[in-house]
N, C-alpha and C positions, 0 to 999 in steps of 0.2 A: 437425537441427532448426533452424527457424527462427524468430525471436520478433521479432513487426510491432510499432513502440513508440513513444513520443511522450520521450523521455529526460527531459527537465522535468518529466512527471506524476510524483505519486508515484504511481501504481496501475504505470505502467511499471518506474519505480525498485524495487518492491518484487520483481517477478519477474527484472529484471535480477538484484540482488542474491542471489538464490537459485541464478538460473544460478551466480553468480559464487563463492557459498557451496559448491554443491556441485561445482564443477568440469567442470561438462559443457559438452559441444558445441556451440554454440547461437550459428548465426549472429542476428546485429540487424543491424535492416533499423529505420533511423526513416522515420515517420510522421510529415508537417508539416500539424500540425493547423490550425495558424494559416491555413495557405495552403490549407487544403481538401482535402489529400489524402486522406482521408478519403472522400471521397464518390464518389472516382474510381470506376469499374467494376470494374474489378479487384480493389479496395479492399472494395468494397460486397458481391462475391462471396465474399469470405471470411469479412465480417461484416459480416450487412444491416442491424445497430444502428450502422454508422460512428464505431464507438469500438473504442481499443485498449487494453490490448496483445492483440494475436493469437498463437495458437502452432502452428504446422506440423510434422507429426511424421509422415513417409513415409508422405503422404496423408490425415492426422487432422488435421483444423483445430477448433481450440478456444480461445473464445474465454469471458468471464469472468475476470477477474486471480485470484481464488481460487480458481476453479476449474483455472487454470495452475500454482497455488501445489503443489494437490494430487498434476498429473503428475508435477511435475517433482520432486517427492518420493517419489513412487515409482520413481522412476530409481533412486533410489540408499535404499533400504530401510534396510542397514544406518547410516543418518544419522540414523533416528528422529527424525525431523521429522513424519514420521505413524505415531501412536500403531501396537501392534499389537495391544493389545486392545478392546473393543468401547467401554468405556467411556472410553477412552483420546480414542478416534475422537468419541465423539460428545458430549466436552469440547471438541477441537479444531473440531469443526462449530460447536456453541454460539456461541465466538467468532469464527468467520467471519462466520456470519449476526449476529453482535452488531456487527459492526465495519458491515458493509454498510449495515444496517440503522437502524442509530442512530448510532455515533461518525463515520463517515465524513460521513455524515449532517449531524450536527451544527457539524462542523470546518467543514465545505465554503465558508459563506458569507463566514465570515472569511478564507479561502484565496483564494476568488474574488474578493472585495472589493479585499483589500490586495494580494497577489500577481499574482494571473489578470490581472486587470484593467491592472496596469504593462506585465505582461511581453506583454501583447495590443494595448496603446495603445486600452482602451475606458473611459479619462475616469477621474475621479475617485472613490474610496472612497463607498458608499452608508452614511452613519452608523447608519441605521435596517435597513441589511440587516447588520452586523455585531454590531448588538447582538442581531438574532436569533438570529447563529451566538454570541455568548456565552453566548446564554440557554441554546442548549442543551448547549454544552460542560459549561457547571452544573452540565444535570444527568444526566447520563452520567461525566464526570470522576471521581466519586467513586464510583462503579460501578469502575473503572477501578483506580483507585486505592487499594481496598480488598483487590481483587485480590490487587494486587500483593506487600501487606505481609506479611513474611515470605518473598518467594518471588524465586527469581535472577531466572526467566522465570517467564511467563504463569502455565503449568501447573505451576511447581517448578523441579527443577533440570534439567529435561530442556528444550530449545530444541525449538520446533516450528511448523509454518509460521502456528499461531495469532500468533505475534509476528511472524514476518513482514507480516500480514494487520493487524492490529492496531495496527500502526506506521506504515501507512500515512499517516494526516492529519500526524504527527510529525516527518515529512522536510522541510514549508515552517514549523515551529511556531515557528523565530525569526523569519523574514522576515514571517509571519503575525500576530507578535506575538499567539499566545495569551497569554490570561491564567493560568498553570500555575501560579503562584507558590504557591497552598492545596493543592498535587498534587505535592509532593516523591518520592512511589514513582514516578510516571508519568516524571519528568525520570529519576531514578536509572536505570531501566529502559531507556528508548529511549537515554542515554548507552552502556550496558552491549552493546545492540544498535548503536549505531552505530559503534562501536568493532573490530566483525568485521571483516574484511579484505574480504569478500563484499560487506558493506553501503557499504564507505568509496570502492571500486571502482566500483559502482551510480551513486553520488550526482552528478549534475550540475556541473557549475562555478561553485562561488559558492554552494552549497547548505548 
C-alpha cells in the first residue's frame, strides 16, 4: 500500500496514525501542497479534487481521509475499530459524517487563520474570520462534549476510527488556540488518544 500525504494536515495525520496503530505496510509518499504538487498530472490522476491523503492498494485508489480510515480498518478486523454489528456501523458513520460535516467544519477557520496561514507565509490572522470559526466550535462543541461524558471513547470503551475521524480539528488545537476551556471531556479525550503510540508516531514536529 501506498498512502500520498501532506504530514502537517491533520486529515493526513489522522490516517497516518492508523497505519501506525494498526501496524500495517504502508509506504508515505508526501505531498508539497505549498509548492503545488498537487495539481501535477500524475497527482491529478489519482485524484482530480487535488487534495490528499490518497491511498493505493494493488490498483485500488481511494481517496476521501475517512473513507481511508474505513479500509484500513478493515485490514485488520480483529482491531474492532469497525463496529460488526449494524448498529455499531451506522454509530460510527453518524460520526464520520458529523465530523466532515460540521466539526471539521467549524475548526477550520481558526486552523487556517492562526496556523495555515504562518506556516504558508499568507499574512496576518483574519479577526473576523476567526470569530467565525468560534462561533461555530460553540456550537458543535457541546455536541461533542456530551458525548463524551461517561465514556473512555467516542462510542464507549471500545476505540474506533470515529475517534480517529473525530480528532481530526484536535491535532493543531493548541497552536490554534481553540477556546476548549467550557469542554473539559473533549480535552480528557483527545489527551487519552493522543497518548496511543499510533497517534504520537503520526504527529508532525512541533505539533
Amino acid at each position: 500500500m501506498r498512502l500520498h500525504v501532506f504530514p502537517p494536515s491533520p486529515r493526513a495525520t489522522k490516517v497516518i496514525a492508523l497505519v501506525h496503530h494498526l501496524g500495517l505496510d504502508c509506504e508515505l509518499r508526501t505531498i508539497q501542497l505549498f509548492n503545488g504538487e498537487q495539481n501535477q498530472p500524475e497527482f491529478v490522476a489519482l485524484n482530480p479534487n487535488k487534495r490528499m491523503p490518497v491511498l493505493e492498494d494493488d490498483g485500488f485508489v481511494l481517496w476521501e481521509s475517512n473513507a481511508i480510515l474505513h479500509y484500513l480498518a478493515s485490514k485488520k478486523p480483529e482491531s474492532r475499530l469497525w463496529p460488526s454489528d449494524a448498529r455499531g456501523q451506522a454509530d460510527v458513520l453518524r460520526w464520520l459524517s458529523w465530523e466532515s460535516a460540521h466539526w471539521t467544519p467549524a475548526c477550520t477557520p481558526i486552523a487556517f487563520e492562526r496556523v495555515v496561514k504562518k506556516l504558508a507565509g499568507l499574512g496576518d490572522p483574519d479577526p473576523a474570520e476567526i470569530a467565525r470559526g468560534e462561533q461555530g466550535l460553540h456550537q458543535f462543541a457541546p455536541v461533542l462534549n456530551g458525548q463524551l461524558k461517561g465514556r473512555k471513547w467516542l462510542l464507549g470503551n471500545d476505540l474506533t476510527i470515529a475517534d480517529f475521524a473525530v480528532a481530526t480539528p484536535m491535532i493543531v488545537a493548541e497552536a490554534a488556540q481553540y477556546p476548549l476551556a467550557p469542554y473539559p471531556e473533549i480535552t480528557r479525550w483527545y489527551g487519552a488518544l493522543a497518548a496511543l503510540p499510533g497517534w504520537k508516531k503520526a504527529l508532525p514536529p512541533g505539533a
